[in-house]
C-alpha positions in Angstrom: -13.7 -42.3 84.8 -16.1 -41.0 82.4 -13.9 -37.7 81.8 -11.1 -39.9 80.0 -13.5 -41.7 77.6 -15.0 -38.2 77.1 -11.6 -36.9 76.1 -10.4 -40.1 73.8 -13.6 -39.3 72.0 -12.5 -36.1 71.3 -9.8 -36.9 70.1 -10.7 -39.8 68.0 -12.8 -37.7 66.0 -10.1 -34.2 66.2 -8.5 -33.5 62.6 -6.0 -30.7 61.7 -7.8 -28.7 59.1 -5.4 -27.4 56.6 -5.4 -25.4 53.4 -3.6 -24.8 50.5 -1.0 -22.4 50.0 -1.5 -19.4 47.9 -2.4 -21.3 44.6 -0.5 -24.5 45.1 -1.6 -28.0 45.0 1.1 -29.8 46.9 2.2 -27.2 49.3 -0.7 -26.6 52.6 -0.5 -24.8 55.8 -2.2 -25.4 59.2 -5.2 -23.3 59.8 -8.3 -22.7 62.4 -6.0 -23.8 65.2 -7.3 -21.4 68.0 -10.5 -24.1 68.9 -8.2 -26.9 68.6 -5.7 -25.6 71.2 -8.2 -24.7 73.4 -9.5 -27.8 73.1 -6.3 -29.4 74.3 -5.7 -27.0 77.3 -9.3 -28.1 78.7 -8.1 -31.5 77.9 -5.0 -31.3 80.0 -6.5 -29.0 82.9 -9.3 -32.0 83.3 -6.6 -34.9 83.2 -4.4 -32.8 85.4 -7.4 -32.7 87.8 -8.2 -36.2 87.7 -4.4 -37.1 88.2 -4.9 -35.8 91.9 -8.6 -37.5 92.2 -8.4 -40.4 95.0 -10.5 -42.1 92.8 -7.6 -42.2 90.0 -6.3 -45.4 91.3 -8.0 -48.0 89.2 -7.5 -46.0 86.0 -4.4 -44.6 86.6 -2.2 -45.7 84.2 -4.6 -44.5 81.4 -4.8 -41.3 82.5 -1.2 -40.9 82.6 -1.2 -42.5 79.1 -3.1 -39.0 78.4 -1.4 -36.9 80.1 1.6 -38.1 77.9 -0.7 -38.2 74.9 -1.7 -35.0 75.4 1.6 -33.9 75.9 3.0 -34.7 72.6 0.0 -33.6 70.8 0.9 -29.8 72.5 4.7 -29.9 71.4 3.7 -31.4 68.0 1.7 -28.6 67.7 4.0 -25.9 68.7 7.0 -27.6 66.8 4.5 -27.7 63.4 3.4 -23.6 64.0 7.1 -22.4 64.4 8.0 -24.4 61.4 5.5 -23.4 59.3 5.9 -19.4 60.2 9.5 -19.9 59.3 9.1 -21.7 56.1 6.1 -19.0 55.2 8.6 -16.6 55.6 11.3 -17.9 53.5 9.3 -19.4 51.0 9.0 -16.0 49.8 13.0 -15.2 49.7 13.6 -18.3 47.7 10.7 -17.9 45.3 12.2 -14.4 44.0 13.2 -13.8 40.9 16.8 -13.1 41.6 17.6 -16.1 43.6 
């Protein structure tokens, strides 16, 4: 199926952009993550589909390969934005003066 070439593509050529923090140099943050999500949903809605196609059989173990792929990517994703709103958070307590 075209749709799963299409989609390793994507992906092939899909990088995290990330900046800075503040005025650091070794300490970035995850940013302009909005296209990159949607990105993946459309991703995973179009191998959902073609994981109920008839015409799935021949390719079927690649698609599943993205499905799980894709899959990982998500909870990476989610696991890396929780992190990084927590450490944002406390990276301010531990900087202070009095600690």
């Amino acid at each position: 199926m075209e749709q799963v070439s299409k989609i390793s593509g994507i992906w092939d050529e899909t990088y995290f952009v990330v900046r800075p923090y503040r005025d650091t140099k070794d300490r970035f943050f995850i940013t302009e993550i909005d296209d990159l999500v949607a990105q993946l949903e459309d991703n995973q809605m179009t191998i959902g589909t073609s994981m109920g196609s008839k015409y799935v059989a021949e390719i079927r173990d690649e698609v599943e390969a993205w499905e799980k792929k894709l899959g990982y990517i998500s909870d990476c994703i989610d696991e890396w934005l929780v992190f990084q709103k927590s450490w944002m958070y406390l990276e301010n307590i531990f900087n202070a003066e009095d600690i």
